[in-house]
MARMAR-774792 format. One record per atom (N, C-alpha, C): residue in three letters; y, x, z. Coordinates in pm, whole numbers, plus 50000, padded with zeros to 5 digits. Layout:
ALAYXZ...
***
This chain:
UNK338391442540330UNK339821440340319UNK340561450440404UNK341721459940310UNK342221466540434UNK343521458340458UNK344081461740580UNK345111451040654UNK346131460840619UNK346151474240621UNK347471478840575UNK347931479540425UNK348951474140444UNK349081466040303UNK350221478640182UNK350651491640231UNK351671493840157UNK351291514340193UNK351361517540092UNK352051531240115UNK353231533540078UNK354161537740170UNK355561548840161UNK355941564940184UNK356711568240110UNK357361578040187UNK358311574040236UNK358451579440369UNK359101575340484UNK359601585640518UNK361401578640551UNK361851597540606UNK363421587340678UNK363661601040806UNK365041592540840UNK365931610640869UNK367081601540930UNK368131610740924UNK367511629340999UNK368391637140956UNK367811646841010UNK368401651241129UNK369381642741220UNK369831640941316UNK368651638641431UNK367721626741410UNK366971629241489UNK365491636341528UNK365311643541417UNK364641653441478UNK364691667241564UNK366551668341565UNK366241677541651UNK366531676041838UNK366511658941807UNK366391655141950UNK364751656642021UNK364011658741946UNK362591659342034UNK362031675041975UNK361171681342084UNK360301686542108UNK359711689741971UNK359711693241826UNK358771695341728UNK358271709441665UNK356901705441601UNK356881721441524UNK357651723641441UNK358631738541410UNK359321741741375UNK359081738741171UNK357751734641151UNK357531728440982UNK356091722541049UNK355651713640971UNK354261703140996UNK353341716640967UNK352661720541031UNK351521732340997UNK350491727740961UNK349641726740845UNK348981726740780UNK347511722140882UNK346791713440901UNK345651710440928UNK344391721240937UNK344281730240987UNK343601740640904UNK342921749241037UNK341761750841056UNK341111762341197UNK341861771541237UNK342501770041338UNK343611784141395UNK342431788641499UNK343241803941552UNK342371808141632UNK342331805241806UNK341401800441851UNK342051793941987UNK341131797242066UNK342091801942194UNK340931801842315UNK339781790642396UNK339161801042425UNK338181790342511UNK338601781742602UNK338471771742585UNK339381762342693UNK338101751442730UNK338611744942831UNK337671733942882UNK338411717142794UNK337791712142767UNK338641697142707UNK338591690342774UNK339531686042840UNK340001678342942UNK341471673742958UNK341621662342995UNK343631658343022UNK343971667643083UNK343441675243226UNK344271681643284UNK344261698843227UNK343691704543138UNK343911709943037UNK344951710842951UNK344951701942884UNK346011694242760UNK347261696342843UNK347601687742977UNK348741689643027UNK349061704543105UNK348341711443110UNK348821728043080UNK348831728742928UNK348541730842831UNK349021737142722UNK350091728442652UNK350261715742704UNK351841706642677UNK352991717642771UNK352241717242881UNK353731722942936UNK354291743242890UNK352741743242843UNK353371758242772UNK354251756742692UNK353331745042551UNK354291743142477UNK355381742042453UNK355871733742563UNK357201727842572UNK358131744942613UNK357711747242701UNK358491760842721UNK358991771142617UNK358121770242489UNK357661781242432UNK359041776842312UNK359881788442258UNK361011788142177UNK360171784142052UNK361201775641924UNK360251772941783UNK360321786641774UNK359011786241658UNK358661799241552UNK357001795041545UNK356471805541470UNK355411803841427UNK354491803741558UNK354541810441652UNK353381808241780UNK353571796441836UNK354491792741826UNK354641778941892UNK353821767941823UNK353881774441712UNK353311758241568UNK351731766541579UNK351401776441602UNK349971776741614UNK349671770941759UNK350201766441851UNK349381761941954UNK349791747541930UNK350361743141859UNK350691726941852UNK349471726541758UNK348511735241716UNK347201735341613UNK346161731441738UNK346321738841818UNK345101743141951UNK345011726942027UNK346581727542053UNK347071710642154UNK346071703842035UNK346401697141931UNK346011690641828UNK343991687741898UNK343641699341864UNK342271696941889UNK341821692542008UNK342671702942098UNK342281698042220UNK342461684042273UNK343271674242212UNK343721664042268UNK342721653342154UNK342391659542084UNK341681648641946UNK342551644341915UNK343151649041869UNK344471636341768UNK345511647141705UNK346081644841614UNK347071654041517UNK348361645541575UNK349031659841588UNK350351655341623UNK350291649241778UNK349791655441873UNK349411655641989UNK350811659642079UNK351301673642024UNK352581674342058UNK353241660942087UNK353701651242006UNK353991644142012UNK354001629342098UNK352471629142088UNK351931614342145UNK351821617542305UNK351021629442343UNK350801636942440UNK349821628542512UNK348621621842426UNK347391614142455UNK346331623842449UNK345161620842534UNK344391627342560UNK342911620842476UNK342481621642386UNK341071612742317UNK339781618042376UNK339031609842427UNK337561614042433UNK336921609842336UNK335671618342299UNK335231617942133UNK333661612342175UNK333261617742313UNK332001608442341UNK332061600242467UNK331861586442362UNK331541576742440UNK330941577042614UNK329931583842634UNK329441587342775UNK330611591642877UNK330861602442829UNK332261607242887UNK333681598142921UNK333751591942808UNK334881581242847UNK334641571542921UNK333301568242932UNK332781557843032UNK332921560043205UNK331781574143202UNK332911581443358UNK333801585243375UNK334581587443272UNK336191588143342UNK336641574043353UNK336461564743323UNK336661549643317UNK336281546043447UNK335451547143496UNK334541547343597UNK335591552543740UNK335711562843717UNK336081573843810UNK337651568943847UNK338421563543782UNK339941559743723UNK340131547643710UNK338881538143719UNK338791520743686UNK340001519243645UNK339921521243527UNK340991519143356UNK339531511643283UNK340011504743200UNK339711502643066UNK339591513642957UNK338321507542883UNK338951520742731UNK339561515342668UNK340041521342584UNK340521516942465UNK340211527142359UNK339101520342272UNK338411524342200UNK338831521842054UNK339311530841965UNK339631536341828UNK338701538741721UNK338131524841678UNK336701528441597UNK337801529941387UNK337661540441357UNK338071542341239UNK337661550441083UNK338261550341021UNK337221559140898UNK337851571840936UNK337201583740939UNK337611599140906UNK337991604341048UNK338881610341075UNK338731614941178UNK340211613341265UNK340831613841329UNK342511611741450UNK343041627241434UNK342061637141446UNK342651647441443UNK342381660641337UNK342291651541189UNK342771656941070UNK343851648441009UNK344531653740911UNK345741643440793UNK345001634740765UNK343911637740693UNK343461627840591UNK342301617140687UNK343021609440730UNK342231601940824UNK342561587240729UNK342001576440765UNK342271564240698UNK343871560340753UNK344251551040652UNK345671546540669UNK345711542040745UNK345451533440805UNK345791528640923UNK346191538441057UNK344661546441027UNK345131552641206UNK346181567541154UNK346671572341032UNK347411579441025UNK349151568741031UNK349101556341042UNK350221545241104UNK350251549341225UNK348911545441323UNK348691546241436UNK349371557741533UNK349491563341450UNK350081584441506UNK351001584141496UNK351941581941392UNK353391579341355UNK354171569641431UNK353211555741417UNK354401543341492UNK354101539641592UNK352901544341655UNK351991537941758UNK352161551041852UNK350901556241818UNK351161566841990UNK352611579142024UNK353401579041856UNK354481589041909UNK355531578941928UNK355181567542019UNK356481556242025UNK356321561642239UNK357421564142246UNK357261566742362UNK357021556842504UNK357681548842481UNK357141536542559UNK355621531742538UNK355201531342404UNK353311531642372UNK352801541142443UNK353421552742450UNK352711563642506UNK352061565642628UNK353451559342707UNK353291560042833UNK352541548142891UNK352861534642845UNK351531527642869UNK350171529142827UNK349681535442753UNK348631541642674UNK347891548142805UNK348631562442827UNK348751568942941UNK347881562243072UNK348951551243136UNK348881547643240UNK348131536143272UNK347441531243164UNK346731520343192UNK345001517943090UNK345081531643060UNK343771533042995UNK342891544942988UNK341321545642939UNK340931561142919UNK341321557542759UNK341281568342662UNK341081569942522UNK339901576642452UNK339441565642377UNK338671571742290UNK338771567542148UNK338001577942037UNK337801574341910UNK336651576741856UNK336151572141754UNK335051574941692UNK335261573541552UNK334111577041421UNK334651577141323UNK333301566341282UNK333711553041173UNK332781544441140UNK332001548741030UNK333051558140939UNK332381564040785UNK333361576340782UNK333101585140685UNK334231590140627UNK335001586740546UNK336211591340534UNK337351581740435UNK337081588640303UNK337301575840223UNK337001581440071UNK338511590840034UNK338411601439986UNK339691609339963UNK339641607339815UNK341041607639791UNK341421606339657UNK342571614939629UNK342171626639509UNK343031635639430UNK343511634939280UNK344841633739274UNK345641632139143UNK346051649239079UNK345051651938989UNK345291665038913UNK346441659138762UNK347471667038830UNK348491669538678UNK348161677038599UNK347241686438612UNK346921698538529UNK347771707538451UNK348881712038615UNK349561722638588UNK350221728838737UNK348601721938813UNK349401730038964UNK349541722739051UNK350331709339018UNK350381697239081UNK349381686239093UNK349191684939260UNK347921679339296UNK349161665239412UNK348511653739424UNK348521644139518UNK347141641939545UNK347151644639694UNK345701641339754UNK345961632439857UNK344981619039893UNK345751610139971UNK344091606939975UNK344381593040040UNK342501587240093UNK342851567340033UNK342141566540036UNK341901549039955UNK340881541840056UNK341431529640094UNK340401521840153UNK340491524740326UNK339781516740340UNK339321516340513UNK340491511440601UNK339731505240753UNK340451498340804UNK339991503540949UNK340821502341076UNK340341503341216UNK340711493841309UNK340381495341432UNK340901482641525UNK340221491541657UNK341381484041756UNK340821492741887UNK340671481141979UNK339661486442027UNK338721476342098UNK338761478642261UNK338601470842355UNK339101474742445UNK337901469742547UNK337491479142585UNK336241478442670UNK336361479842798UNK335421472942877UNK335471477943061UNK335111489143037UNK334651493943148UNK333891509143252UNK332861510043207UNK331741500943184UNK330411502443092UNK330341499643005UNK331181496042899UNK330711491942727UNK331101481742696UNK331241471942766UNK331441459042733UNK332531455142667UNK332871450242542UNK333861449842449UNK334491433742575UNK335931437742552UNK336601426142626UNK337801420142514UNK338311429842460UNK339111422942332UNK339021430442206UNK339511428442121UNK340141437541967UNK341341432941928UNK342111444441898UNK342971443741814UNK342571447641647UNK342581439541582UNK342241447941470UNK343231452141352UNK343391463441299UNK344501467141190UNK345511474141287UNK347091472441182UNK348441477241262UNK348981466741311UNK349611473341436UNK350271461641499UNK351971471041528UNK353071465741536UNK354171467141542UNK354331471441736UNK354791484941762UNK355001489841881UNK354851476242008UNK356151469742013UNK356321455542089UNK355051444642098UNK354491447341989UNK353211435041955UNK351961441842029UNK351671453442014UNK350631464042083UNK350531460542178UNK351781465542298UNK351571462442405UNK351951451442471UNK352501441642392UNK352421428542416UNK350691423742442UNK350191425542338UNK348891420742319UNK347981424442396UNK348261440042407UNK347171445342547UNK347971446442669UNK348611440542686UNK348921434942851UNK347861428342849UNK347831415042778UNK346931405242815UNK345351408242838UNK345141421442745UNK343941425142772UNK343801427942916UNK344591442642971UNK344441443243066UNK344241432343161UNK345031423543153UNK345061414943241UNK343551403243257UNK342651404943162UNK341911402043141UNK340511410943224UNK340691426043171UNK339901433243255UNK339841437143371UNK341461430943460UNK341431429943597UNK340851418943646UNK340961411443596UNK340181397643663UNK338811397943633UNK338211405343531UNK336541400843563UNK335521413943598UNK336641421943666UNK336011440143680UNK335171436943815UNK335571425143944UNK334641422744050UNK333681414944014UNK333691407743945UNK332551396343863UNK331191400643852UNK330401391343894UNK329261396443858UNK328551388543697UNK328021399543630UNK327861396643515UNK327791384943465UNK327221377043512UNK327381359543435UNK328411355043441UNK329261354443562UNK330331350843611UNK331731358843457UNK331451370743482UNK331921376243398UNK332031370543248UNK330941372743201UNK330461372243067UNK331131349443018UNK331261343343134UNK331681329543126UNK333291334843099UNK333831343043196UNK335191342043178UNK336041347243050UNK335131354743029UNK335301362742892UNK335501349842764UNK334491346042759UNK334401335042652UNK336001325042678UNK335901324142832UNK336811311142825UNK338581321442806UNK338581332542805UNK339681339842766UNK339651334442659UNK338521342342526UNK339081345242387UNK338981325042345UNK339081311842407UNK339191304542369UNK340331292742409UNK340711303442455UNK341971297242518UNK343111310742462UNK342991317042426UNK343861330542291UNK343461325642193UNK342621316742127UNK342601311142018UNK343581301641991UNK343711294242078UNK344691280542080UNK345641286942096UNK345851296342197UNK347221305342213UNK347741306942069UNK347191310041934UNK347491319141829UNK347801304141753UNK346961297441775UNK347531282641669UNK348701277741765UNK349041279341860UNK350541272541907UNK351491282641900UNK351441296841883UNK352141303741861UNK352451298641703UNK351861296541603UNK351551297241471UNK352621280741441UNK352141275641510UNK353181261541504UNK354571262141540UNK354621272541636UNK356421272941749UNK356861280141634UNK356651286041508UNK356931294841417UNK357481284041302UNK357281275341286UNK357621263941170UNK359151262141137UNK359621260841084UNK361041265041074UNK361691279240987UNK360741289441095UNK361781302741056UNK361951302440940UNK363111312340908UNK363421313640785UNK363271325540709UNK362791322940597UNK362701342540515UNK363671338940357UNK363521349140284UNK364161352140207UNK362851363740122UNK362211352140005UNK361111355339939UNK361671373439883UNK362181376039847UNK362411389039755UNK362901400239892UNK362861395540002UNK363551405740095UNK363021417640102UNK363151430640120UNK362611442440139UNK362761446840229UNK363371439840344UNK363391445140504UNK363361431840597UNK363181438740724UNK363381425340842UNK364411416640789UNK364061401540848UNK365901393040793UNK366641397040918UNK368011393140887UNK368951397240991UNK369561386541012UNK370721385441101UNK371541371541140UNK372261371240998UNK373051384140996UNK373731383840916UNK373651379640752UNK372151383640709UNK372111384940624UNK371801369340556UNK371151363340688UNK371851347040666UNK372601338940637UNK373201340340692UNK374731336140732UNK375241337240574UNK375521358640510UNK375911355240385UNK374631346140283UNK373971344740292UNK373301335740155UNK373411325540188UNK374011319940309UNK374391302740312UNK375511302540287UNK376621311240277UNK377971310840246UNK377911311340086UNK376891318740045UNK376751321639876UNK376701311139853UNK375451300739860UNK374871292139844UNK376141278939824UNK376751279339917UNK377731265539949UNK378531270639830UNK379191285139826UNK379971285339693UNK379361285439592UNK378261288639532UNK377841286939430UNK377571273139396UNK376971263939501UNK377021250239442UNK377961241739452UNK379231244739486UNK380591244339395UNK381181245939299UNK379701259639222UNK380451265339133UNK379581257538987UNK378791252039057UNK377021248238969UNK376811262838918UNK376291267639004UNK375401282738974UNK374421285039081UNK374071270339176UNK373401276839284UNK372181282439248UNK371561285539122UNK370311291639083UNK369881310139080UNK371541308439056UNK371731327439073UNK371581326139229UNK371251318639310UNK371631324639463UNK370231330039522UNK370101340639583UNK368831338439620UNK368301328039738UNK367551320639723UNK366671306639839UNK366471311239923UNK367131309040037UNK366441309640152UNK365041299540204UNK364401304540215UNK363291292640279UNK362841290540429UNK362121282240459UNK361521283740592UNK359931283940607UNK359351285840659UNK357601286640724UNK357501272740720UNK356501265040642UNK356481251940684UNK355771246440762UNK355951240240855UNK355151237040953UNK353711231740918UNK352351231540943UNK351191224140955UNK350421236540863UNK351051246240780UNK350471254140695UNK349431264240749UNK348121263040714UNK347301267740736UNK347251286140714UNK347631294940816UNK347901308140776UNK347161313540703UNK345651310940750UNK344561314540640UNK344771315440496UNK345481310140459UNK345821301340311UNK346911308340254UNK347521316240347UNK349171323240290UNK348551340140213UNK348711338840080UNK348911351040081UNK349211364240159UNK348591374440125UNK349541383040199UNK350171394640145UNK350641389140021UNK351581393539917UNK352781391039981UNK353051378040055UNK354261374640100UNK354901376740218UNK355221392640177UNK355581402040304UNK356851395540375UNK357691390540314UNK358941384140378UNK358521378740490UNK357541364440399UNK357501356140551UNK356771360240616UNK355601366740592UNK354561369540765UNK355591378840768UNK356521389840745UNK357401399940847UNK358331383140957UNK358981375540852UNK359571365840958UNK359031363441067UNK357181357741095UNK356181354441143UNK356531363141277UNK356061376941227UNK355511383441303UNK357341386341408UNK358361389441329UNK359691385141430UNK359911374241527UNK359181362441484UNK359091353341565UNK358301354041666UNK357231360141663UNK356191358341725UNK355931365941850UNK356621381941807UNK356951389441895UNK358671392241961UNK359531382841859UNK361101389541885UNK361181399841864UNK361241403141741UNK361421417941717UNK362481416241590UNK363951423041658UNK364911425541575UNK365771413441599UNK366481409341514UNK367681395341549UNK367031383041586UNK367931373341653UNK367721362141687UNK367961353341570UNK366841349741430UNK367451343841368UNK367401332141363UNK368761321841301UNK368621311541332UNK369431301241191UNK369351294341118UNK370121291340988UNK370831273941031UNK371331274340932UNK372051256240940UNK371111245640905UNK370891235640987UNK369831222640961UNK369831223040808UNK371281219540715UNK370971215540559UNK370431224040455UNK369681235340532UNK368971242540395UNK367271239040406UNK367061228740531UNK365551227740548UNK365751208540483UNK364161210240463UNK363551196140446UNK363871190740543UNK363911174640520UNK364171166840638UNK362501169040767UNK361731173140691UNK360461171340783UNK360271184940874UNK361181194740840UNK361151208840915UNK362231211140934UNK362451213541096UNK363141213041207UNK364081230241162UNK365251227141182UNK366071241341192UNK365291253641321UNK365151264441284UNK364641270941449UNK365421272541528UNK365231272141693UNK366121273641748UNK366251292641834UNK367811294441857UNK367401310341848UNK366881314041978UNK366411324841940UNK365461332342047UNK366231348542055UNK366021353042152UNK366531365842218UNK365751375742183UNK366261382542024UNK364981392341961UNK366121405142005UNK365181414942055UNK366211429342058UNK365141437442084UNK364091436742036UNK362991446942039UNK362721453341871UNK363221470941927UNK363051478241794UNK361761478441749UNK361491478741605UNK360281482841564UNK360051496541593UNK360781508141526UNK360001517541564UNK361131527941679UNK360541537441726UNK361831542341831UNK362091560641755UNK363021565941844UNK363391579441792UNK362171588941782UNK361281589341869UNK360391597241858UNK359521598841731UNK359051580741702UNK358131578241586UNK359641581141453UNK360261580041466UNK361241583041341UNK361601600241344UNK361451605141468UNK361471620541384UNK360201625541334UNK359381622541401UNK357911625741318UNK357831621641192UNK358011609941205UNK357851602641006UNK358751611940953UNK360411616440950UNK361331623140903UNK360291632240892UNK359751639240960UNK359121656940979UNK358061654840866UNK357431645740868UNK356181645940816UNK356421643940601UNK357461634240614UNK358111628540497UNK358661642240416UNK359361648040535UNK359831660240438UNK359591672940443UNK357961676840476UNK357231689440474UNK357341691340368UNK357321685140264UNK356431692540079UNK358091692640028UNK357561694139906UNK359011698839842UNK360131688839794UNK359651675539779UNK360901666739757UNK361191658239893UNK362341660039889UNK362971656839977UNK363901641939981UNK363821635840080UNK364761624840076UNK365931624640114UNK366731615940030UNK368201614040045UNK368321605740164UNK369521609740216UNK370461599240349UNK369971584240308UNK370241580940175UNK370301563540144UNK368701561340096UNK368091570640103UNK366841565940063UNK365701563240134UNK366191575340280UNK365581572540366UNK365911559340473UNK367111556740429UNK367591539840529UNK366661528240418UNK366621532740311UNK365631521040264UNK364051521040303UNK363611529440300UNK362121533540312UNK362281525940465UNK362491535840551UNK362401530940658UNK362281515140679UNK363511511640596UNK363881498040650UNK362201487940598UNK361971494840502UNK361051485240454UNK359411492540489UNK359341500840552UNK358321505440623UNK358241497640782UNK359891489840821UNK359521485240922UNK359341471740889UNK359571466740809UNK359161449540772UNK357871449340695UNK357001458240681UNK355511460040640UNK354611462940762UNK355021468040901UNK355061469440999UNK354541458841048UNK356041449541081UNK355791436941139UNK355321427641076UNK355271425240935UNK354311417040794UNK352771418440863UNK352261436940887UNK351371433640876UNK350491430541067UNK350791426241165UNK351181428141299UNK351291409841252UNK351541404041184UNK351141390141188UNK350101386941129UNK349941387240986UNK348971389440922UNK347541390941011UNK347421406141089UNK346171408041165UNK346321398941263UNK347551390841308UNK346711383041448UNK346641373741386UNK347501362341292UNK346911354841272UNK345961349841212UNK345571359641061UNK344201358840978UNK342951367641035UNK343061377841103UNK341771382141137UNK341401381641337UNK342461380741394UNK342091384241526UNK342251369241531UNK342081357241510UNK341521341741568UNK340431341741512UNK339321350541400UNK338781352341351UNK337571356041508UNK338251368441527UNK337311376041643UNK337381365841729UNK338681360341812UNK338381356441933UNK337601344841887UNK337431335441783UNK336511322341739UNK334951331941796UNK335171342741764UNK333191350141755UNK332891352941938UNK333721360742047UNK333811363342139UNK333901352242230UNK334311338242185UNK334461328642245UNK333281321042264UNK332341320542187UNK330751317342212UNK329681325742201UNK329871339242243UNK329221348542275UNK328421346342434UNK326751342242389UNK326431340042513UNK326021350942611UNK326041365442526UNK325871373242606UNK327001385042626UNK327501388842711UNK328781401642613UNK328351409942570UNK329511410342424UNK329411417842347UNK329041432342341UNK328251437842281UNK328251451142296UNK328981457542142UNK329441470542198UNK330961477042126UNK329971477042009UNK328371483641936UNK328271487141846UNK327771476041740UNK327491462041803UNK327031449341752UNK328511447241684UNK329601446441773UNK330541434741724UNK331531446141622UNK331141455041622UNK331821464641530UNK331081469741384UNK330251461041419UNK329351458041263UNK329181450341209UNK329661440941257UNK330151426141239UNK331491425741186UNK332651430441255UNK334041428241181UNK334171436141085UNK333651449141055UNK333771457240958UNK333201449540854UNK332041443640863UNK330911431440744UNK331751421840701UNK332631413740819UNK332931401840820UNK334331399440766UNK335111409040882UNK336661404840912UNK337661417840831UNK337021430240835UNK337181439840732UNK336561435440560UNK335461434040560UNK334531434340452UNK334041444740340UNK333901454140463UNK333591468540403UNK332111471640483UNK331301464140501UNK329881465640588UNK329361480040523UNK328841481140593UNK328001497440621UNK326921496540474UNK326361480540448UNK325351484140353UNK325861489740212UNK327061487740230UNK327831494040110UNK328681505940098UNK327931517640019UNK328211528340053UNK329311528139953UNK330091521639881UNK331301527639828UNK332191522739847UNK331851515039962UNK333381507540038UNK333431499339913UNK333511494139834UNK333891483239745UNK334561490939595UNK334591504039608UNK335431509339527UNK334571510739404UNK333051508539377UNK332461509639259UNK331811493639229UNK332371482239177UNK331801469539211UNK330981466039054UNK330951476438972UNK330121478738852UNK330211463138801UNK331731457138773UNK331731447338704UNK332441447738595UNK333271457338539UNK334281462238438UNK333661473938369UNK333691477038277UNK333431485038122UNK335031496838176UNK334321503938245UNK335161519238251UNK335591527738138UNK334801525438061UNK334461541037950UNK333551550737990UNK333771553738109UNK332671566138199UNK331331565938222UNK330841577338189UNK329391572638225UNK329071572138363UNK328671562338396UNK328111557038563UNK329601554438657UNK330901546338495UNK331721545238581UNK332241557838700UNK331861570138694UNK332631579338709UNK331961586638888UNK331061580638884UNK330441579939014UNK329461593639028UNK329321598639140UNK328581613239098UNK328161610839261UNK326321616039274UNK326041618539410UNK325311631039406UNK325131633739545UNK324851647739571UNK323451650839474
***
């Protein structure tokens, strides 16, 4: 199952890109020529600060190629994160720095395009969010690894015109002590606010059992992820009430309340309340497991509730059942995404040749950020009570390459024994011979 649920083009005003630091056009993914350098953070932060010095033009966008590698991650300029690619290494700097990792297990690679969807989210809304950044930064080592390669997929028009994009796959970053020991997961996208909402708690987790001696440890661990289990079903209950608006294509707003209860009262004055669109609410006792996740409205509501992200919404007692409680409001003023991650998406949206309009890019956006937070509920409440149920009677701790063959099997359902990711399930009459499948 992948958790990211939507592709867009995404693009915003061109106002804010020339508030940050960017390459003068997205440069092409491609071997530039680069000096010998050592790979290391304190590396990276010499050729950031060249960068930054250095006027746009083309030398500038060839060393935002060099930064790129050197940092493991595309669009490095940007994030200004440092990735370690072997495990050993991130362990002694972990060690050396007593940080946590935070470990990036994904399909393809962080520092090419064509990486799986998710962690090409991850780059855009996640590490070029500057507040992510800097906690990223300051409270962890980084690493990534790749689980498979991503299946790539090319659309020939057969006249020149090619769409090449990738299908499938899912990641989750896992968050390990100093020696290996998996202490939480996040798995899928999570919405900027929800990230580091969520790994506070980690941290806060790997400060308390870093003096422990292993049993001691390995008890507290369990009694974390089972007490974040219950955490996620009382979060999941304080949520009963909210309200969505089934057909919505963006976050709900106060406002946008307010008018469909004003519609509503006039229309059933008018006997037309059927043209109105329904507002509904989350009903309380509903098993999340059980919710579609077609129904981007309400897990985006969910996930507003859950984290406060965007308005405080709140509707009139008479549009709910007598058995579900009106919500009461809460103090939401946390953006989904910030200027940084919106000039990159702008930059990235409008490298190739069509370009987006002023009004087209306020829609995309808008609904790139309520797929955001849709899917940032979705992963905690259907797959991460999933993990912490597994971590919670783990009698021994986990090790990173056990339990990451497990959620990929289990909580993904793309296990390793299946080499086509699910994409050849040889149950439908193709036309093709062998269904279209070709090996080396």
């Amino acid at each position: 199952m992948t958790t990211l649920r939507f592709s867009l083009p995404v693009s915003l005003a061109a106002g804010c890109v020339a508030a940050l630091a960017l390459p003068t056009h997205v440069p092409a993914a491609v071997p530039a020529p680069q000096p010998v350098l050592t790979r290391d953070p304190a590396t990276l932060d010499t050729l950031l600060a060249r960068y930054d010095r250095m006027p746009p033009g083309p030398e500038r966008d060839a060393l935002a190629l060099v930064i790129d590698k050197h940092a493991g991650q595309r669009y490095a300029t940007v994030s200004r994160l440092y990735w370690y690619t072997d495990l050993d290494a991130a362990e002694a700097a972990a060690k050396a720095s007593h940080k946590p990792i935070l470990a990036l297990k994904m399909l393809g690679r962080l520092d090419e395009d064509l990486s799986c969807a998710n962690s090409r989210m991850f780059r855009t809304t996640l590490y070029a969010n500057e507040t992510v950044s800097k906690f990223l930064r300051s409270n962890f080592v980084l690493y990534w690894s790749s689980e498979r390669p991503v299946p790539r997929v090319t659309i020939d028009f057969g006249d020149g015109r090619r769409i090449e994009s990738t299908t499938t796959g899912n990641s989750a970053h896992y968050v390990l002590d100093e020696t290996g020991v998996v202490l939480d997961v996040l798995p899928g996208l999570y919405a900027p606010p929800a990230f580091t909402a969520e790994l506070t708690e980690s941290l806060a987790l790997a400060k308390q059992v870093a003096p422990l001696a292993p049993e001691q440890r390995a008890a507290d661990i369990r009694r974390y992820h089972a007490a974040a289990g219950q955490q996620i079903a009382r979060d999941w209950n304080a949520i009963a009430g909210a309200p969505y608006l089934p057909a919505s294509r963006q976050l709900l707003t106060q406002a946008e309340v307010d008018t469909v209860l004003a519609r509503a009262q006039r229309a059933t004055m008018a006997k037309a309340f059927i043209e109105v669109p329904q507002l509904r609410a989350i009903t309380a006792g509903t098993d999340p497991g059980q919710i579609s996740e077609s129904e981007l409205a309400l897990w985006a509501s969910a996930g507003q509730k859950t984290w406060n992200i965007g308005d405080p919404i709140v509707a009139s007692a008479s549009i709910w059942k007598a058995a579900v409680a009106p919500p009461k409001p809460t103090r939401a003023t946390k953006d989904v995404l910030d200027a940084r991650s919106r000039a990159l998406i702008a930059q990235l949206h409008n490298a190739g040749a069509t370009k987006a309009t002023e009004s087209a890019t306020a829609t995309m956006i808008a609904r790139l950020e309520q797929h955001i937070v849709a899917d940032s509920a979705i992963n905690q409440y259907k797959l991460r009570r999933q993990i912490h149920a597994r971590l919670a009677t783990e009698t021994a701790p986990a090790t990173f390459a056990d339990l990451n063959t497990w959620i990929y099997a289990v909580v993904f359902h793309t296990p390793r024994t299946d080499a086509w990711l699910g994409l050849l399930p040889r149950t439908d009459f193709t036309g093709l011979p062998g269904d279209g499948a070709l090996v080396p």
